[in-house]
N, C-alpha and C positions, 0 to 999 in steps of 0.2 A: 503342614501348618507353619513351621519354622520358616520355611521359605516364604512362604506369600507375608508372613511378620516382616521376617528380613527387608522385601522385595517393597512391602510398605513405608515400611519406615526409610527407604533409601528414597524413596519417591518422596515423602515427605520433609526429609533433609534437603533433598533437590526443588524442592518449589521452595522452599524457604530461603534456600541459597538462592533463586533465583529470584524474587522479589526483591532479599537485600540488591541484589544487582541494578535493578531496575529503577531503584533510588537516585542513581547515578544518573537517569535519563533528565530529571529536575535542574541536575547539575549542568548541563550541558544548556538547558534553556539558558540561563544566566552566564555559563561562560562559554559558547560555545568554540571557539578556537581552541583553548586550554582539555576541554572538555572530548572533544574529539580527536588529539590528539593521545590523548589519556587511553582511549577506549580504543584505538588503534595500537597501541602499543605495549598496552596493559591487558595479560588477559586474563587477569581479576572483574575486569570492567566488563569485556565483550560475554555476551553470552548469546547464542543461537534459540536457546528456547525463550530467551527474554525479548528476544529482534521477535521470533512467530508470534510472542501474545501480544506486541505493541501492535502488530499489524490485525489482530485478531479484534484488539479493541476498535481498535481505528474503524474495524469491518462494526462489529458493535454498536460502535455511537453511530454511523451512517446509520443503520439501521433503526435506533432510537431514531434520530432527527428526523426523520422522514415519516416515521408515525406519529412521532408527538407533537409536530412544528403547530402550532397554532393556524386555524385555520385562511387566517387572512393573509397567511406565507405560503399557502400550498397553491401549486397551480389550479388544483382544483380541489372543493371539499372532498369529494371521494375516491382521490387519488389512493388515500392509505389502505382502502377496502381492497386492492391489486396487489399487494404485495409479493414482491416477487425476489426473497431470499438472496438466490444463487446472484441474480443480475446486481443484485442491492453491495454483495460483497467483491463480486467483481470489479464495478464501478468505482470501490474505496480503494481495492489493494492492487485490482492491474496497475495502475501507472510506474507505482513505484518498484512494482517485480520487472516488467519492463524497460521502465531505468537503469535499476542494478543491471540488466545483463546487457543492455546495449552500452554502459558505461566502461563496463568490464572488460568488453568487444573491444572500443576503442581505446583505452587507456592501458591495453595489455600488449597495445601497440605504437605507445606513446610514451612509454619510458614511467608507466603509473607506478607508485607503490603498495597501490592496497589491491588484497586479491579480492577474488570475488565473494568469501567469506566476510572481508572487512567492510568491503562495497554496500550488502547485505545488511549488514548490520546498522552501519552512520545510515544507512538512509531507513532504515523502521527507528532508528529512536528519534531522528529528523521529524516523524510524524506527529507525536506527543503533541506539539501545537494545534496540530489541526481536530484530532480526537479530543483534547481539553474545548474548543469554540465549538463544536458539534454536539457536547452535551450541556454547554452552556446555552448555547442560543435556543433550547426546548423551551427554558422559563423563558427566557426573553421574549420567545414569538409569543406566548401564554398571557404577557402582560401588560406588554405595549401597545399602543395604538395604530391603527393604519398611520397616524399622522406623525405616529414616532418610527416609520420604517428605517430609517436611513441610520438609526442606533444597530438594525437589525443588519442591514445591508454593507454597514460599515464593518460590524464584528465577521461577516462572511469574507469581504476582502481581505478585512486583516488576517484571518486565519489563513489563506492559499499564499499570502507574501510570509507571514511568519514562517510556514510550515516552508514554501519551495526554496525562501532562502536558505533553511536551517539545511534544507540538500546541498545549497550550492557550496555552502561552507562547511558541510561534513565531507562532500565531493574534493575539497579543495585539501582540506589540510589530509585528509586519507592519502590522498596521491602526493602530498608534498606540493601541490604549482602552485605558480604565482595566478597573479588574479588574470591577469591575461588569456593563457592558459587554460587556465579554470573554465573563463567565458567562454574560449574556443572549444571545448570540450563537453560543455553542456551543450552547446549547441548540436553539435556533431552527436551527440546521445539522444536528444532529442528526431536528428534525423534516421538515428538509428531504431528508434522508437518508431517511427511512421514505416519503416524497411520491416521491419517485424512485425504490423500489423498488415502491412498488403500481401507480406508472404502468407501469412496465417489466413487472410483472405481468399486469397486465390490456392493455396492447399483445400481450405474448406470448398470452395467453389467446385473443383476439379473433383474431390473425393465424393460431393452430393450427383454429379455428373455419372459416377462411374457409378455409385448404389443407383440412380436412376435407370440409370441402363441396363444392371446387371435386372433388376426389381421387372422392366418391362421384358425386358428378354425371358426371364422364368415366367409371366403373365402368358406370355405369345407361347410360350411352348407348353405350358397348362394347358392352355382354351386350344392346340394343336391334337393334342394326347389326348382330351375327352370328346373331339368330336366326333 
């Protein structure tokens, strides 16, 4: 019983600890040069379980928006009756798991300074913009008019330039470059991005290939053996 107290209460010092932490992601909206530099260098700032729940929200509010958007914003009225979890949270947090590692790929050959740890990190608290405009725009779709779309469509824009900028300038002061640099290297992660998903493609391709084949080959040797 001591233990599982003990083992409690360190759990609950550690969420607490990590919450104060995550404070620090508010900070980084307002400055984020100063702010990412901080959280690169400081590792009072950085925390790994505070980077999984920002992404975890991020997966969250996707998940709200998509149920609750008012119905004149869905593609279709009964789209939300589909619900489909796993797809719902893949679609929020692959880009930016993808990112980090194709970032990492190249900038680990580019003279970067942040490792794949700090990579990880600047870019889940990067997020925080876009999970804040994901659960905002629930009431917005709720309240406005078809004829007030453009309040609706504007707060969606701005949230993919707030949120992808806040990458490029977590990306940027992480690794030290200049903007230059930076541009060159977002780019080249981005190509890196599209390299990791045809490989993932074509692995998945090939391995459905071979469970196909193996699958009819024990079929053909079943229906051999009972005849």
């Amino acid at each position: 019983m001591k233990s599982i107290s003990s083992g409690l209460k360190k759990f609950g010092a550690g969420t607490v600890e990590m919450f104060k932490r995550l404070k620090y992601a508010f900070y980084i909206l307002a400055h984020p040069i100063d702010g990412f530099f901080d959280l690169k260098n400081d590792p009072k700032r950085r925390t790994v379980s505070g980077s999984i729940f920002l992404l975890v929200m991020l997966a969250f509010s996707s998940i709200v928006k998509r149920q609750l958007t008012g119905y004149l914003f869905t593609e279709s009225t009964g789209e939300q009756l589909y619900l489909n979890v796993f797809m719902e949270v893949f679609k929020a947090v692959a880009p930016f798991l993808l990112f980090t590692i194709a970032n990492w790929c190249f900038t680990s050959l580019m003279d970067g300074d942040g490792s794949l740890k700090d990579i990880f990190c600047a870019t889940a608290f990067a997020t925080l913009p876009m999970t804040i405009c994901n659960f905002l725009l629930v009431p917005i779709s709720n309240f406005v008019s078809l004829e007030e779309e453009s309040i609706y469509v504007f707060i969606v824009g701005f949230s993919f330039v707030w949120c992808y900028g806040m990458v490029f300038l977590g990306m940027m002061v992480t690794h030290q470059y200049s903007v230059s640099k930076a541009i060159a290297t977002a780019i080249l992660s981005i190509v890196g991005i599209l390299v990791i998903i045809f490989i993932a493609v074509l692995v998945f391709y090939l391995v459905s290939q071979v469970v196909g084949f193996i699958s009819s080959l024990y079929t053909e040797i079943s229906f051999r053996l009972n005849e």
